[in-house]
Each structure stands twice: as structure tokens, then as C-alpha cells.
N, C-alpha and C positions, 0 to 999 in steps of 0.2 A: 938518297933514296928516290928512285925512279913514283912519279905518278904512275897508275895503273891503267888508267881511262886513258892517258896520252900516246899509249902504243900505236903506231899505226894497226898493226894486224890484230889487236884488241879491238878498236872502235873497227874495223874492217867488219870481223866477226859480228859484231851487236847487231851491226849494220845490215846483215844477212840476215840475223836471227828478227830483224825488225820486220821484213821482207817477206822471209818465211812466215810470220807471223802474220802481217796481213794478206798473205794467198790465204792461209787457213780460214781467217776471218770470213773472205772473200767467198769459197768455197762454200761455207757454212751457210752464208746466206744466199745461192743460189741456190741450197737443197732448201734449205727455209721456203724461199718463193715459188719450187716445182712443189712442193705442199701445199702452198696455201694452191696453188693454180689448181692441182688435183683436187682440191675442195670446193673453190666455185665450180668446176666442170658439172661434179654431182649434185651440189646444187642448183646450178640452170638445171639441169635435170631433172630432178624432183620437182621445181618451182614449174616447170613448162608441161611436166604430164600430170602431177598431181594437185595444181591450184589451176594453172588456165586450160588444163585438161586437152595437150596437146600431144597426140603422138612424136615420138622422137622421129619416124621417116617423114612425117606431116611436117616437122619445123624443119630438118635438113632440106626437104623439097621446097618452104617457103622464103628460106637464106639463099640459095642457088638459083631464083627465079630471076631473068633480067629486069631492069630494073623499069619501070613503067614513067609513060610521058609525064604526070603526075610529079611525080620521084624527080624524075631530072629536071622539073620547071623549079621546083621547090627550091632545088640545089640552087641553080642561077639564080633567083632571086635573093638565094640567102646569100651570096656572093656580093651581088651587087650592093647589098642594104650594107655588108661590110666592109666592103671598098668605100661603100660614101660615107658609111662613119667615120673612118681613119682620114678619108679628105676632109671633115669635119674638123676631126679632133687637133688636125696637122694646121689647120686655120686656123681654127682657136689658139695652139699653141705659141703662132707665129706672132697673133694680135698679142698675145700675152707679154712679149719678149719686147 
């Protein structure tokens, strides 16, 4: 008497139906995440006209605005202070070893 599980084209099969199985999986949770994303959208929405009392053309036109010398000094310096941390931490780690 033959095992069942040992057929090649038996375990082939599973194999596929494993496959298949997690595309659907797979599937399922992209519809799951275009949900939840459709739900925060409405939410900034509501949170942006109706608590901080912003028009919706008012926040598209304050997203789309270049970005001010302010803004880009901020950036570089947050760079820098992360660069020297990581120089930091990469010496310390060295002294540690």
C-alpha cells in the first residue's frame, strides 16, 4: 500500500492549493488596507474642517505650498544632529568592543 502524501502530483497539488491560498490571503488584506486607508482619508477630513476648522481648498493649498527657508534650515539641522548621533553611537560602540 502506496502512502498518499508521497505522490509526487499529490504534494504538487497541495503545493498549489497552498499558493493559491495565500494569494487569497494576500488579496484579502489589500482590500482590508484600501478600507482602513478610505477611513483615515474621511477622517483627516472631518478632523481638518471640523475640530481645527480648516477648509478642505485651504489645507490642499497649505500641502502644495513651497517649502520656506524656515522648513529647509530645520531639515539640515535635523540631519546633522543625526549624522553626529550615529558618529556618536558608532564610537561608542567601537570603545565598547
Amino acid at each position: 500500500m502506496k502512502k498518499f502524501g508521497s505522490e509526487p502530483e499529490i504534494v504538487a497539488n497541495q503545493a498549489f492549493k497552498s499558493e493559491d491560498h495565500k494569494l487569497r490571503e494576500m488579496q484579502k488584506q489589500i482590500r482590508d488596507l484600501q478600507e482602513e486607508n478610505g477611513i483615515l482619508k474621511k477622517a483627516m477630513h472631518f478632523f481638518a474642517e471640523d475640530i481645527l476648522k480648516v477648509s478642505r481648498s485651504g489645507y490642499y493649498k497649505w500641502k502644495k505650498r513651497p517649502e520656506s527657508e524656515r522648513e529647509r534650515q530645520h531639515k539640515e539641522w535635523t540631519e546633522q544632529i543625526k549624522e553626529a548621533f550615529d558618529v556618536w553611537r558608532l564610537e561608542l560602540e567601537l570603545n565598547l568592543t
